[in-house]
C-alpha positions in Angstrom: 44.2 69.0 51.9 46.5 66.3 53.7 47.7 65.4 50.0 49.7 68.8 50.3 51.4 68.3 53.6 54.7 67.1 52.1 54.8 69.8 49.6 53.6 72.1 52.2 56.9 71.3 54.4 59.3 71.6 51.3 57.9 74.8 50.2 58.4 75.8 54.1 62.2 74.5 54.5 62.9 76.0 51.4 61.6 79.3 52.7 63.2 79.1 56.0 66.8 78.4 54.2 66.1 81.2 52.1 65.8 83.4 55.0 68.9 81.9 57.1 70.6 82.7 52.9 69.4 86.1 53.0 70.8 87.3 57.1 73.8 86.0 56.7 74.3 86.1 52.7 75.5 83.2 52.3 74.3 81.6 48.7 71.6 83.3 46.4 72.2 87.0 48.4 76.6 86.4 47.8 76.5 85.3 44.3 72.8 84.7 42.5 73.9 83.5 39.1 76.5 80.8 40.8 73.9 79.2 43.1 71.4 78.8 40.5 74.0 77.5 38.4 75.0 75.0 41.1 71.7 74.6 42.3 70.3 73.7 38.9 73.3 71.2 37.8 73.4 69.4 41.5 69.1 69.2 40.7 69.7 67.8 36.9 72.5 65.4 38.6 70.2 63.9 40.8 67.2 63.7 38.6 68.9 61.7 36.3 70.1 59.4 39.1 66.6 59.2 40.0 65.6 58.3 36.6 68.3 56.0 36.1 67.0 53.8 39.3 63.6 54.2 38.2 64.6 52.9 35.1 66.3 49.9 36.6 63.5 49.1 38.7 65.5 50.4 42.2 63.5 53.4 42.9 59.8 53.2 43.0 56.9 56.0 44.6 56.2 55.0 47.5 52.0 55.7 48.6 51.8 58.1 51.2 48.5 60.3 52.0 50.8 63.3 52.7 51.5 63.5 49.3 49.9 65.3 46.2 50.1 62.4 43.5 51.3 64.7 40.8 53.9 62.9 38.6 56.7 64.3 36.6 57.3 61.2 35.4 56.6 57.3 36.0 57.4 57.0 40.1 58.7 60.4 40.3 56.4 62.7 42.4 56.7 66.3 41.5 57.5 66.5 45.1 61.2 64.9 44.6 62.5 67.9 42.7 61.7 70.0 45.7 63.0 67.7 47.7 66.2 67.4 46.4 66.3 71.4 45.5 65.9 72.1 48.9 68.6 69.4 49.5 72.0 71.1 47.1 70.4 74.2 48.4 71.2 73.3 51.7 74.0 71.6 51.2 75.3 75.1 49.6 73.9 77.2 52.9 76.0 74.3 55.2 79.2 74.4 52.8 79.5 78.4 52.8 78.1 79.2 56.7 80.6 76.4 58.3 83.5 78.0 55.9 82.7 81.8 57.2 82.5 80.4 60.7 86.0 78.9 60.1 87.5 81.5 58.5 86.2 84.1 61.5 87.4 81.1 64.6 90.9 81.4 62.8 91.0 85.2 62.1 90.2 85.7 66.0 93.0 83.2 67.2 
């Protein structure tokens, strides 16, 4: 059960940005078919970055017990494409929340 304690933490993070998404609507709960657009290209980006270093021989799996030893691919644990959804997705949360903050700051002054 140890071997899903990585996943286990994405799935969680991903949860918990979900419901920070969905108080303030932010990404997914302001404009659904945008974020999964961006979401899904900034995902595609990065997994061909990943490949590409695999490819070269610059990325490799590293051996963990926390994680489930699924592969997608050669060296890439099924893990890494939570990893970096949950990453553009909260890059996305961080982009819109700091603008709305910004926006209100100047609105009051």
């Amino acid at each position: 059960m140890i071997g899903f304690a990585y996943l286990g933490a994405l799935v969680l993070s991903l949860g918990a940005m979900c419901a920070i998404d969905a108080r303030f609507r932010l990404v997914f709960w302001h404009a659904p078919w945008r974020a999964a657009a961006v979401i899904g290209i900034g995902v595609a980006a990065f997994l061909v970055w990943d490949l590409g270093g695999i490819a070269l021989g610059v990325f490799f799996r590293g051996e963990t017990e926390f994680m489930t030893g699924i592969l997608l691919a050669p060296e890439l644990p099924v893990e890494e494409v939570l990893f970096l959804t949950f990453l553009c997705y909260l890059t996305l949360v961080l982009v819109r929340g700091t603008s709305r903050f910004l926006d209100r700051e100047r609105s009051a002054a």
